[in-house]
C-alpha positions as CSV (number, residue, x, y, z in Angstrom):
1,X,13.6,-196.3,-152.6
2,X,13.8,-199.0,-155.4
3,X,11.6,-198.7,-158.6
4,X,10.5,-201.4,-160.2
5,X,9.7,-199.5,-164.2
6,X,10.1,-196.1,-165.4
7,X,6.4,-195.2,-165.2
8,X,7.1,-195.9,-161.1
9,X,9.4,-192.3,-160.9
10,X,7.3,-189.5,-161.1
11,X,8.7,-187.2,-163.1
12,X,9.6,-190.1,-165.7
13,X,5.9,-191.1,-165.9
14,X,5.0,-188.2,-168.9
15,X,8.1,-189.7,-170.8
16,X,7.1,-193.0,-170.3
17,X,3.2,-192.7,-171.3
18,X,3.7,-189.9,-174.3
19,X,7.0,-191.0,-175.9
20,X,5.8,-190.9,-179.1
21,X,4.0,-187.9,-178.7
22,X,7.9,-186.4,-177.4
23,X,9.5,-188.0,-180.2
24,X,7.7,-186.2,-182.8
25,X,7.7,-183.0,-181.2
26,X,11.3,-183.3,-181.4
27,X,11.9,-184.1,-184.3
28,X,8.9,-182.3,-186.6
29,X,9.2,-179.2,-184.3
30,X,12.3,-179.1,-183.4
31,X,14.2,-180.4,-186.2
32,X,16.2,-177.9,-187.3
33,X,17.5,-177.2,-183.9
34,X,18.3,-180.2,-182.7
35,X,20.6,-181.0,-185.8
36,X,22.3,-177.7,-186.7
37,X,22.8,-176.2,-183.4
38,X,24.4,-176.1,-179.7
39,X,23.5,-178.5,-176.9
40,X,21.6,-176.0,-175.1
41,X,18.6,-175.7,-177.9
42,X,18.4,-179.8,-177.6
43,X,18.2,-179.6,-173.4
44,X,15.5,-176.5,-174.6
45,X,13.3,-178.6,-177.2
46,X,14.0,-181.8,-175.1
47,X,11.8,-179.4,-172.2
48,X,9.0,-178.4,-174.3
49,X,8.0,-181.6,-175.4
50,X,8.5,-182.5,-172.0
51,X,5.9,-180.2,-171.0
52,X,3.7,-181.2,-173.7
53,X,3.9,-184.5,-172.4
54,X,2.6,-183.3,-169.2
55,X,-0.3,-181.4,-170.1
56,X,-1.5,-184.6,-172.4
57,X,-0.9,-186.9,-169.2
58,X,-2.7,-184.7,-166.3
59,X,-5.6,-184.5,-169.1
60,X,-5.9,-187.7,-169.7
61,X,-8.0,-187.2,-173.3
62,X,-7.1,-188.3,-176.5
63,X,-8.7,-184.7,-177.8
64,X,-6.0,-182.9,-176.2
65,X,-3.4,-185.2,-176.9
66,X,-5.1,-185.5,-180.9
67,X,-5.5,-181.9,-180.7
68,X,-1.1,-181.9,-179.7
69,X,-0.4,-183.8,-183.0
70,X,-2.9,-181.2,-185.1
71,X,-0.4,-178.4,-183.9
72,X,2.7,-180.0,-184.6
73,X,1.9,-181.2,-188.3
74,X,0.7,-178.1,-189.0
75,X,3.5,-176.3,-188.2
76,X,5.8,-178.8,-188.9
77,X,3.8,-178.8,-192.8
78,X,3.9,-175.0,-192.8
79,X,7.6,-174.9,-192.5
80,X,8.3,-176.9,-194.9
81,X,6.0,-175.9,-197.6
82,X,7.8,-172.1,-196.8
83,X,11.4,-174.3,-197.1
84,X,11.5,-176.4,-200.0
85,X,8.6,-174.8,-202.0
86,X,9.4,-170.7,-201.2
87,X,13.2,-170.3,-199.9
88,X,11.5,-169.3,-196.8
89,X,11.4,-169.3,-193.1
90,X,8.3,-169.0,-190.1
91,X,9.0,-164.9,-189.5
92,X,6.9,-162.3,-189.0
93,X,6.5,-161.5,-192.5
94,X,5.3,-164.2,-193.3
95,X,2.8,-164.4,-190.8
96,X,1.4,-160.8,-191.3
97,X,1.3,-162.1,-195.1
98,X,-1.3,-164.7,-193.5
99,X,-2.9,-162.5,-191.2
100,X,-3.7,-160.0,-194.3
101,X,-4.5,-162.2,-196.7
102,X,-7.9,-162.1,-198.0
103,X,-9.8,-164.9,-199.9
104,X,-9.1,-163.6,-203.2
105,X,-4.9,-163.5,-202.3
106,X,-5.3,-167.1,-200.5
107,X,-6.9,-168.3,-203.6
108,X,-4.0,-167.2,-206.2
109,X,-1.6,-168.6,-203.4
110,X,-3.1,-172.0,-203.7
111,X,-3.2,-171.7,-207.4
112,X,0.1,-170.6,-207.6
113,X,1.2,-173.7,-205.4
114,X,0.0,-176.5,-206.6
115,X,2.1,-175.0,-210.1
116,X,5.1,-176.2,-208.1
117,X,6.7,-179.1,-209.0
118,X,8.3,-179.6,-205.6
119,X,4.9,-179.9,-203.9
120,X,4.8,-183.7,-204.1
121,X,7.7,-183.9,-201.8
122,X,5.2,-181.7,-199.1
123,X,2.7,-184.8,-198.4
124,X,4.9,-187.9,-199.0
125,X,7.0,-186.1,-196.2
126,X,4.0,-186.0,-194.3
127,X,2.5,-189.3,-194.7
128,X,5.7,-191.0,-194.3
129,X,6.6,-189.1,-190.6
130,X,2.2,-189.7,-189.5
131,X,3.3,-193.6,-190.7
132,X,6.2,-193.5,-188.0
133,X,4.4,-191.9,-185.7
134,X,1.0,-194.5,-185.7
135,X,4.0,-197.1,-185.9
136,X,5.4,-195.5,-182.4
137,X,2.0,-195.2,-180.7
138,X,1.0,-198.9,-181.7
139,X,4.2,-200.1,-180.3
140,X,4.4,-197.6,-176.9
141,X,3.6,-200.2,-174.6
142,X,5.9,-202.8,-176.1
143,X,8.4,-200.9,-176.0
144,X,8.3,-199.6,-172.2
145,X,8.3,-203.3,-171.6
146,X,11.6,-203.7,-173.2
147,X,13.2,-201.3,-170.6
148,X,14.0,-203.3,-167.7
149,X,16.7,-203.7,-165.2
150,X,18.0,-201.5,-162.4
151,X,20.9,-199.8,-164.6
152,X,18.9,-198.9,-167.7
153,X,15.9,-197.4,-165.7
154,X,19.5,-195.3,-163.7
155,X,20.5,-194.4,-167.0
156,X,17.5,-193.4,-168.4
157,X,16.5,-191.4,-165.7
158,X,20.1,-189.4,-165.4
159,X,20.1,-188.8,-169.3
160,X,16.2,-187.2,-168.8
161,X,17.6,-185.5,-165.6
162,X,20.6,-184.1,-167.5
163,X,18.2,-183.0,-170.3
164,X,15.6,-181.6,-168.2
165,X,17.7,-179.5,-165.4
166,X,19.8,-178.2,-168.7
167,X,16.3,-177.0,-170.1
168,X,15.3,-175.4,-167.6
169,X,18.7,-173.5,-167.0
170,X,18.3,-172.4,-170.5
171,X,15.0,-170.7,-170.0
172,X,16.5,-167.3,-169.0
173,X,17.1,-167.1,-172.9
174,X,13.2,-166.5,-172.8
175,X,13.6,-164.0,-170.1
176,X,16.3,-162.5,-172.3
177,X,13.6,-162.1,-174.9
178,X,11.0,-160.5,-172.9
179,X,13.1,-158.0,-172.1
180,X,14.0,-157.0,-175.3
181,X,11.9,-153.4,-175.9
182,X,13.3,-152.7,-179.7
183,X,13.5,-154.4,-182.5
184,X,17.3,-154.2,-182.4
185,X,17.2,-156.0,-179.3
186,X,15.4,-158.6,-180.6
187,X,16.9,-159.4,-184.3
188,X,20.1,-160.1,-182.1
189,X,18.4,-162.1,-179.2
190,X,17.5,-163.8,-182.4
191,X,21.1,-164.0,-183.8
192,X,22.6,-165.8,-181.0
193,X,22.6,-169.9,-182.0
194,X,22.4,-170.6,-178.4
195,X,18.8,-168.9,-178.3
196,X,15.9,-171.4,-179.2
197,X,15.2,-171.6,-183.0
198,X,12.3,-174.2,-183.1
199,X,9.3,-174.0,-184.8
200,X,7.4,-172.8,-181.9
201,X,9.7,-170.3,-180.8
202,X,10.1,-168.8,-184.0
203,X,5.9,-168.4,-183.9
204,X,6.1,-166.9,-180.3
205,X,9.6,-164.9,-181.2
206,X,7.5,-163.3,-184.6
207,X,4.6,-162.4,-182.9
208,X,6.8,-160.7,-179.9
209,X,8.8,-158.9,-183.3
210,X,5.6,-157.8,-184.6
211,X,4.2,-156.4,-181.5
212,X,7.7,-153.9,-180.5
213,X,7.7,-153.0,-184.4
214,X,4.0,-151.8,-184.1
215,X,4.9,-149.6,-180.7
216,X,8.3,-148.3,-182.2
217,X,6.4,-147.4,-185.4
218,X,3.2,-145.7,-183.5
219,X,6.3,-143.1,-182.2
220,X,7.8,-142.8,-185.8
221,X,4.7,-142.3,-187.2
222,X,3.5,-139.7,-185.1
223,X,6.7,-137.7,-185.5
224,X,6.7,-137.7,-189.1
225,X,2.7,-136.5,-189.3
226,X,3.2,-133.7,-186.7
227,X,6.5,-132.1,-188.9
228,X,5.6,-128.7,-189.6
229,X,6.6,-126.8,-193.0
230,X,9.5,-124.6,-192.2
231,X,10.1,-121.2,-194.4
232,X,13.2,-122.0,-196.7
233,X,16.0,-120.3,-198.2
234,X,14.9,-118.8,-201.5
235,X,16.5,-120.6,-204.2
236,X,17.3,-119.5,-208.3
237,X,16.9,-122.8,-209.0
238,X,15.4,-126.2,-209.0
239,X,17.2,-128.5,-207.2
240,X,17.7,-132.3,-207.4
241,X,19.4,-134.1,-204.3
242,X,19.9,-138.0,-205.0
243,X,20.4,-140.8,-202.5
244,X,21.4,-143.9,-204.0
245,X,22.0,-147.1,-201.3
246,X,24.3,-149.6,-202.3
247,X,24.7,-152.8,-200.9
248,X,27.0,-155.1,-199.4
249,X,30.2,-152.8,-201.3
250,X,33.8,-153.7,-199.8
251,X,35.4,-150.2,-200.2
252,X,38.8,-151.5,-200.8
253,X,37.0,-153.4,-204.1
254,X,36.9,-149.7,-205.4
255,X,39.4,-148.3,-207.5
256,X,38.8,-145.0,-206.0
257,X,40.3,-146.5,-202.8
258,X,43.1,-147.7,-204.5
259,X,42.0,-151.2,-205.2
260,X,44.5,-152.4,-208.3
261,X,41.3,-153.6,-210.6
262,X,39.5,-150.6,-212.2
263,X,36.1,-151.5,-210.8
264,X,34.9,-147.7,-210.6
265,X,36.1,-146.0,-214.4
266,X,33.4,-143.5,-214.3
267,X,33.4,-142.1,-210.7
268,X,37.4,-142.2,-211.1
269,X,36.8,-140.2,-214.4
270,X,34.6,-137.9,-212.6
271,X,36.9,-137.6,-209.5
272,X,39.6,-136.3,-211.7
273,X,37.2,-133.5,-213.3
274,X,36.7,-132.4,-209.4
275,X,33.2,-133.0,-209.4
276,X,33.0,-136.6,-207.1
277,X,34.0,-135.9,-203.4
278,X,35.3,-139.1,-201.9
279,X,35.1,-139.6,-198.0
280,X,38.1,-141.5,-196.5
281,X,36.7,-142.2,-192.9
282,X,33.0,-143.2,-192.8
283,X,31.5,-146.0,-190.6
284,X,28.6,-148.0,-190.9
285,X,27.0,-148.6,-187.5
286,X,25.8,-152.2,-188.2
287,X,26.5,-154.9,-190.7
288,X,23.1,-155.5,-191.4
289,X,20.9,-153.5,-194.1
290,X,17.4,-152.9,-191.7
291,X,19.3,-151.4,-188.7
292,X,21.3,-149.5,-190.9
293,X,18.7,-148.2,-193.4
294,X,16.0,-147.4,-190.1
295,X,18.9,-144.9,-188.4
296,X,20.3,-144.0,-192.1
297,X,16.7,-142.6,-192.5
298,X,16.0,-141.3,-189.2
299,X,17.4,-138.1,-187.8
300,X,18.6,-139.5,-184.9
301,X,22.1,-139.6,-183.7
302,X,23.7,-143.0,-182.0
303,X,26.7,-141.2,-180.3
304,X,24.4,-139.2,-178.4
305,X,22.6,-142.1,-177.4
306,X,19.5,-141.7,-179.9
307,X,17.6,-144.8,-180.8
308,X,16.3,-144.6,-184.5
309,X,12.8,-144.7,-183.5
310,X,13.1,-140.9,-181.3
311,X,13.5,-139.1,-184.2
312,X,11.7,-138.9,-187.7
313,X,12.9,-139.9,-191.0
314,X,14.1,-137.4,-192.9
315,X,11.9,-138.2,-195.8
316,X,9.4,-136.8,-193.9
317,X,10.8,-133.4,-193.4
318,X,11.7,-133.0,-197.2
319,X,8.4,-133.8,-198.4
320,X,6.7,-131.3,-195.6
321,X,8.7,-128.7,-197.2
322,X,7.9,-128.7,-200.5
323,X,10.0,-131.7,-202.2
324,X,8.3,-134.3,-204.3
325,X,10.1,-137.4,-202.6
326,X,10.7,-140.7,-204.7
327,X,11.8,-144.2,-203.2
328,X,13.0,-146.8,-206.0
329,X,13.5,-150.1,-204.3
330,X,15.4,-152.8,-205.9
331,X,15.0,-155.2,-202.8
332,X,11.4,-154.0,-201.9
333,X,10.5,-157.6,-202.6
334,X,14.0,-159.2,-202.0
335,X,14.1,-162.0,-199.7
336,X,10.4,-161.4,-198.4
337,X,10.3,-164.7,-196.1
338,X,13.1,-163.1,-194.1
339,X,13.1,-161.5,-191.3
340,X,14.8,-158.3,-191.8
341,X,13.0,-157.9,-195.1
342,X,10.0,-157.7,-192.3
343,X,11.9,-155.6,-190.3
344,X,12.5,-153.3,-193.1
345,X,9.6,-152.9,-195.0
346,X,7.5,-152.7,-191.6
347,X,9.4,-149.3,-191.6
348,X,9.5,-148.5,-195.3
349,X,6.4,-149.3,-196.5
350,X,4.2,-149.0,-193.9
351,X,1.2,-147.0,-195.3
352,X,1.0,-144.3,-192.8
353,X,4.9,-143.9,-193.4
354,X,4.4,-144.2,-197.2
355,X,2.0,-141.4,-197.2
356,X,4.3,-138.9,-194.6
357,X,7.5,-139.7,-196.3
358,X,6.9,-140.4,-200.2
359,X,5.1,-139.2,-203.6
360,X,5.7,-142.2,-205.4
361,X,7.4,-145.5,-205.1
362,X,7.7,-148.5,-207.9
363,X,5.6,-150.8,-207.9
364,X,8.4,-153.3,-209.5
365,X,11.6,-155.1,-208.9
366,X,14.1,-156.0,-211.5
367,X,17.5,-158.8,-211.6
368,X,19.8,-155.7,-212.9
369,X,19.8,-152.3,-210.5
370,X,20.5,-151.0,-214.2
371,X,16.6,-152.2,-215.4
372,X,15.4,-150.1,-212.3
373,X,17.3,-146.7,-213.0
374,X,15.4,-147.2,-216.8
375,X,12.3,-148.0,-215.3
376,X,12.3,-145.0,-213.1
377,X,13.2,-142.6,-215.8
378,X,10.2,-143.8,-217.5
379,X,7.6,-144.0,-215.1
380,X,8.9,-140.8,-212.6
381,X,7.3,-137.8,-212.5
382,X,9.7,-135.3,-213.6
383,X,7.6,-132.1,-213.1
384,X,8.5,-130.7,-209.5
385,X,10.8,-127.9,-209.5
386,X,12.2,-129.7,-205.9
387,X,13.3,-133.4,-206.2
388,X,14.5,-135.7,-203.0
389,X,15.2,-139.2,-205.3
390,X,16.2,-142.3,-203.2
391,X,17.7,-145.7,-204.7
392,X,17.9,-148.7,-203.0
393,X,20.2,-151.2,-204.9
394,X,20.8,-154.5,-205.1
395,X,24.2,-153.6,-205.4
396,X,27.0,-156.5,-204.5
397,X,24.4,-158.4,-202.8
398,X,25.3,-161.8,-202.2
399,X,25.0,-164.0,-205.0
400,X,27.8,-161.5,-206.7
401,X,27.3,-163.8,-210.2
402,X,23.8,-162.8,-210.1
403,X,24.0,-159.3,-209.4
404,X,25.7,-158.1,-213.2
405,X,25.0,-158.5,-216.8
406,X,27.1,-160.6,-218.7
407,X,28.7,-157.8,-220.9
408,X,29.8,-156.8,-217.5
409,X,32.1,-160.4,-217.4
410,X,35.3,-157.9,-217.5
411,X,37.5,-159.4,-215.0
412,X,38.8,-162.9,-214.7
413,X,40.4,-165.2,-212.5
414,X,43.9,-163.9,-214.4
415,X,42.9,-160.6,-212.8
416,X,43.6,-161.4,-209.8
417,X,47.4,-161.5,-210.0
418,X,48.2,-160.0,-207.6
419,X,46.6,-162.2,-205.0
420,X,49.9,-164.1,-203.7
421,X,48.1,-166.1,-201.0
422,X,48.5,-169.8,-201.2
423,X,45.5,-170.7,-199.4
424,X,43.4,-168.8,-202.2
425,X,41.7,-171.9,-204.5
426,X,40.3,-171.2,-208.3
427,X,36.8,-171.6,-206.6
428,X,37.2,-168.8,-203.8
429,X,38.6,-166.8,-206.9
430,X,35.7,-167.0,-209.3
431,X,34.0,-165.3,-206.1
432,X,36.3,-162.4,-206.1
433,X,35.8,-161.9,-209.8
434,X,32.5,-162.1,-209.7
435,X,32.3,-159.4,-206.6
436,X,34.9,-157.3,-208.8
437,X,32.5,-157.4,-211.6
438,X,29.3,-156.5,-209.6
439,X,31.4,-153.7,-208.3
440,X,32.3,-152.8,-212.0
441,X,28.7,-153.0,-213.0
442,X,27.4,-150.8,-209.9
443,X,29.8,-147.9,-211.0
444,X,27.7,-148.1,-214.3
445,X,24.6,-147.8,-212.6
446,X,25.8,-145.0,-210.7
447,X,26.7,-143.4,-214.3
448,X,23.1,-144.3,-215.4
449,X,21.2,-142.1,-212.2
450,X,23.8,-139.4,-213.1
451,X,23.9,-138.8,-216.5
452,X,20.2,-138.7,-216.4
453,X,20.8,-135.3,-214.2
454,X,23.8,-134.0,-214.6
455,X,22.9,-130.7,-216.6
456,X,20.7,-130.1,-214.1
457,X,21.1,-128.3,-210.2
458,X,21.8,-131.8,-208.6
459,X,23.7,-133.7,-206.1
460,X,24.1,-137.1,-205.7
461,X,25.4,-139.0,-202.4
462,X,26.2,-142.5,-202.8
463,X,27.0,-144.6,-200.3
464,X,26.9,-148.5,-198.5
465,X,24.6,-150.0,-196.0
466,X,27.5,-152.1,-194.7
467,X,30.4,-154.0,-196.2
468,X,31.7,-157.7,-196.8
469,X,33.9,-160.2,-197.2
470,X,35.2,-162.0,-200.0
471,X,38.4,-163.9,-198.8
472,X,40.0,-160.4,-198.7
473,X,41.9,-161.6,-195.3
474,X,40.8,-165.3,-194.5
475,X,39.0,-167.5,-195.8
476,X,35.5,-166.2,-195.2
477,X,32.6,-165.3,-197.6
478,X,29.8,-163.0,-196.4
479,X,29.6,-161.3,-192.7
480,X,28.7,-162.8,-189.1
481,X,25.7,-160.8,-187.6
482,X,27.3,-159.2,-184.3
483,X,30.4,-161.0,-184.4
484,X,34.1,-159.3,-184.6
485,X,35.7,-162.5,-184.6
486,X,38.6,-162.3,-182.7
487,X,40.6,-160.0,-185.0
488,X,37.9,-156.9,-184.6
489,X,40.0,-154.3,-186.5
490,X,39.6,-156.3,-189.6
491,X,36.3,-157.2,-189.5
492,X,35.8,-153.5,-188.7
493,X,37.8,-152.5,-192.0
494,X,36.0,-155.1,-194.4
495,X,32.6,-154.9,-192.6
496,X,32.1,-151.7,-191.5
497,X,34.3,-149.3,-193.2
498,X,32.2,-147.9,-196.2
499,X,32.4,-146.0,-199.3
500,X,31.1,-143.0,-199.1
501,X,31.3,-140.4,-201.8
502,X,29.2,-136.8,-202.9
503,X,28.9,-136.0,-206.3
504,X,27.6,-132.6,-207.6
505,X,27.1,-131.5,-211.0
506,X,28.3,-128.3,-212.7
507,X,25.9,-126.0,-212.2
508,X,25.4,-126.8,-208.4
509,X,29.2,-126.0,-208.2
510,X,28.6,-123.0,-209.8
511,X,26.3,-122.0,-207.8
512,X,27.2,-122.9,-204.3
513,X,31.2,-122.7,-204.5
514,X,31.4,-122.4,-200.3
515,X,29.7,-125.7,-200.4
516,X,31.7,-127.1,-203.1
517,X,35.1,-125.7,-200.5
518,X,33.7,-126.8,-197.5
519,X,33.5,-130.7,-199.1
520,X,37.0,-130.6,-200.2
521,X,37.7,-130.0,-196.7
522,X,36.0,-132.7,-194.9
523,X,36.1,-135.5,-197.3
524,X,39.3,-136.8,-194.4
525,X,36.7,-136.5,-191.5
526,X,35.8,-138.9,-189.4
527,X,31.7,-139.6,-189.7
528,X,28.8,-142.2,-189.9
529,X,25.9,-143.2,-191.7
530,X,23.4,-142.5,-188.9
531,X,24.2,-138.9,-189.2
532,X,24.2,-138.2,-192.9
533,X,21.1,-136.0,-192.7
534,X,22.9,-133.4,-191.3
535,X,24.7,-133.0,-194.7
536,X,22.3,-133.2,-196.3
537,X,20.4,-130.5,-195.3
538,X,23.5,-128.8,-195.5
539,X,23.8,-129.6,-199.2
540,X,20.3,-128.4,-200.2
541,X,20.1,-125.5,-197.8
542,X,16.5,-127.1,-196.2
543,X,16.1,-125.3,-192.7
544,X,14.8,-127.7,-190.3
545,X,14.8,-127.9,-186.4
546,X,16.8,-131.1,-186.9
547,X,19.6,-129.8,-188.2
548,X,22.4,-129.6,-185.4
549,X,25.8,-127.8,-186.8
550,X,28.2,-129.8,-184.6
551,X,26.8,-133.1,-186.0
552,X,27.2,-132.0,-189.6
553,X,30.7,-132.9,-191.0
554,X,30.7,-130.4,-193.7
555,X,30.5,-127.5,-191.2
556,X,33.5,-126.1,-189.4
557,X,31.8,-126.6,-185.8
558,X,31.5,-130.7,-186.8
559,X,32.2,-132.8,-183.8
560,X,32.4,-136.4,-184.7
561,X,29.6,-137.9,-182.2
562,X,31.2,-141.4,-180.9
563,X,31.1,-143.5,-183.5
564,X,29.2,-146.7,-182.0
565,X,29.0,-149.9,-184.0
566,X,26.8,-152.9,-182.8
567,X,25.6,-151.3,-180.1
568,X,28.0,-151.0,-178.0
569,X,31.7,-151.4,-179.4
570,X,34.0,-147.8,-180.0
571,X,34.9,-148.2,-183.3
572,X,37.1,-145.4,-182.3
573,X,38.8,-147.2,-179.8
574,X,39.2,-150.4,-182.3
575,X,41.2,-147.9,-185.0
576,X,43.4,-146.7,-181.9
577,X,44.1,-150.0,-181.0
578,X,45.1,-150.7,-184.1
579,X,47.2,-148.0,-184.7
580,X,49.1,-148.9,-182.4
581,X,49.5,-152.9,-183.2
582,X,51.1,-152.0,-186.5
């Protein structure tokens, strides 16, 4: 069969008629796929407007097709108003920001917007794409006209073939999606760049997010308000157990684990005076601060095959028994156009959570974790005789420069003599400096939280979400969501290896020397963050039905649950493996 035009082959006819329409679904909605990604998200976004194309064709009104354009400059504004105005991203944040809003919020919001002095850029962007788009439409029919001859209409209809057959091939990432029952499941669906990243997809993908979260937090929730109070121990004295949560801290940055630079002078200092235990062998089970901070939290176990969500946090149980529970936040409004600062306030601060779990929280954030530790001694209620105290720092956040003072400038690229490789340049250099110094500055910190209790009953546990790089091997800044690389130990040792260290002050030793025995003895056993509740309530003698013995590394019937990173990968078997490599 010969065809005379384009329009003349079915399936070319919705290209032919609504190629304008196409084009700027493409490009407005699809804009940041189809220039920063694989070939599979242009075949994907290529489909969609494809389908778009359709639908306004079969209809045959211009309300549905004007209605098409309505959609896609909306979105297409939205984004970038949240890009270039906010430093943020379509997530589900953001849309549960809009969703709550009320007039009085949507009000300051404008207010607060038109105060930026990027906003001009917003609608000459705009006007400038609806100018090239009434340009297209004008000249549709012109162009089809241009588009003659047997071999163009061939080549034309092979390239929309190609694109088409390759979109729909590429669809199962949907079905990937749908069957995605955590939100785990889906922050790594969304971590793949072969999976669709458009501006529609990110719409459909948050709304999906939002949806698990509320079913996984419906279980959490209802464990934490059915904990019954438990009798406990009698106790002499108060007691004050302290959580603090770095961030993003390389443990071989740390003097304490023998990196040359003195980055840690007072937990060094208090090393030496036997009262900081130092773990040599703890594991993070992600590289990401939500997953790790939901099963940190949660009294669940991921050897056993426990997903954070079966059990309850244990901020829950301390509070049920008689604790006054406090949560100071340094990145409780960090990065709020983010997904996983969605994913992890959706589980820290959701109000049902807030009231099971906490007595108080702060109600600000600072630029030094220093500023918070002051603002909490001010504003904290000091008056329980029972205190469960949890810091969340900013730590060695990305952005090391920004994360320190400037009296905390200590090290400089002179430091770093003893750095021999050659591929090591003065900028990736000022980097490492700057990490060293944020490292220097959280040991300060943790001097801060300390000094504030240590004539009291207290311990303090310190440890990181995750770890990082910082040219410390290759030439890579920062971490790879899910990805070993293909030298996995490494990225294991940087990553995933974290410091993790328990501090207690005189009088606890005093009073609790089997404890104070039976740290020196496991600070060489092999552990992770998902289970440190265990020692915890070992540590402050709370009886609880979630305490299990054999997951508790401080006790003599400790058996190290298999130690699962991302999932799915042995870390065991990675440490083996490279065991025997060297």
């Amino acid at each position: 069969m010969k065809f005379k035009s384009l329009k003349d082959i079915p399936f070319m006819k919705p290209i032919v008629e609504q190629w304008p329409l196409m084009l700027a679904y493409i490009v407005l909605i699809g804009w940041i796929s189809v220039t920063k990604n694989p070939i599979p998200r242009w075949m994907l976004i290529f489909l969609h407007a494809y389908l778009l194309a359709t639908v306004v064709t079969l209809c045959k009104s211009r309300i549905i097709k004007a209605l098409a354009y309505i959609i896609i400059y909306i979105l297409f504004t939205t984004e970038i108003v949240l890009e270039w105005i906010f430093g943020m991203n379509i997530s589900p944040n953001v849309i549960a920001l809009l969703v709550e809003t009320n007039a009085r919020e949507s009000k300051e919001f404008m207010e607060s917007l038109l105060t930026k002095p990027q906003l001009w850029q917003v609608p000459l962007c705009v006007v400038c794409m609806i100018i090239l788009n009434i340009i297209t439409e004008k000249n549709r029919l012109r162009v089809n006209r241009w588009i003659k001859g047997a071999k163009t209409v061939k080549v034309l209809k092979g390239i929309a073939t190609i694109l088409l057959v390759g979109g729909v091939i590429f669809t199962y990432n949907y079905i990937k999606l749908l069957q995605c029952n955590e939100m785990n499941e889906v922050d790594e669906w969304r971590s793949h760049m072969r999976n669709p990243d458009d501006l529609v997809t990110k719409v459909m993908v948050s709304f999906y997010d939002m949806s698990i979260a509320e079913k996984e937090m419906s279980r959490v929730i209802k464990m934490a308000e059915q904990i019954e109070a438990m009798p406990q121990p009698e106790q002499d004295d108060s007691l004050n157990v302290i959580v603090v949560i770095g961030e993003s801290y390389i443990r071989e940055h740390a003097a304490l684990y023998g990196y040359p630079l003195q980055t840690t002078p007072f937990l060094s200092h208090e090393q030496q005076e036997g009262r900081l235990f130092v773990f040599s062998d703890m594991v993070s089970p992600y590289n990401q601060t939500t997953r790790v901070i939901r099963n940190l939290l949660s009294c669940n176990s991921l050897g056993h095959g426990e997903d954070w969500s079966s059990a309850p946090p244990f901020t829950a149980i301390y509070k049920k028994n008689g604790y006054h529970v406090t949560l100071y936040d340094n990145q409780k409004n960090f990065d709020m156009g983010f997904v996983f600062a969605y994913s992890l306030n959706t589980y820290l601060y959701h109000p049902q959570i807030m009231e099971a779990c906490y007595h108080e929280t702060n109600d600000s954030t600072f630029e030094y974790d220093g500023q918070l530790v002051e603002y909490y001694r001010h504003q904290s209620s000091q008056d329980a005789s029972h205190r469960l105290i949890l810091f969340h720092l900013l730590g060695q956040h990305v952005g090391f420069e920004y994360r320190y003072p400037k009296d905390f400038a200590r090290f400089t690229a002179d430091s770093l003599n003893f750095r021999k490789e050659t591929w090591l340049t003065d900028e990736m250099r000022e980097d490492i400096v700057h990490y060293d110094n944020a490292t220097l500055y959280n040991d300060h910190v943790l001097q801060q939280i300390i000094s504030f209790y240590n004539q009291q009953n207290t311990i303090v546990i310190y440890l990181s979400d995750h770890g990082e790089e910082v040219y410390d091997y290759r030439d890579n800044l920062g971490r790879d969501d899910w990805n070993m690389g293909s030298d996995p130990q490494q990225v294991l040792r940087w990553q995933y290896m974290v410091p993790f260290m328990v501090w207690c002050s005189d009088k606890y030793r005093e009073s609790h020397p089997d404890r104070i025995e039976q740290l020196r003895s496991a600070t060489d056993r092999p552990a992770m963050l998902d289970n440190v509740c265990q020692l915890l309530f070992h540590l402050s003698g709370l009886s609880t039905p979630y305490y299990y013995i054999e997951r508790d590394v401080l006790s003599s019937d400790y058996k190290c649950p298999k130690r699962i990173i991302n999932e799915d990968i042995d870390c065991d078997s990675l440490l083996r493996l490279n065991n025997m490599t060297e």
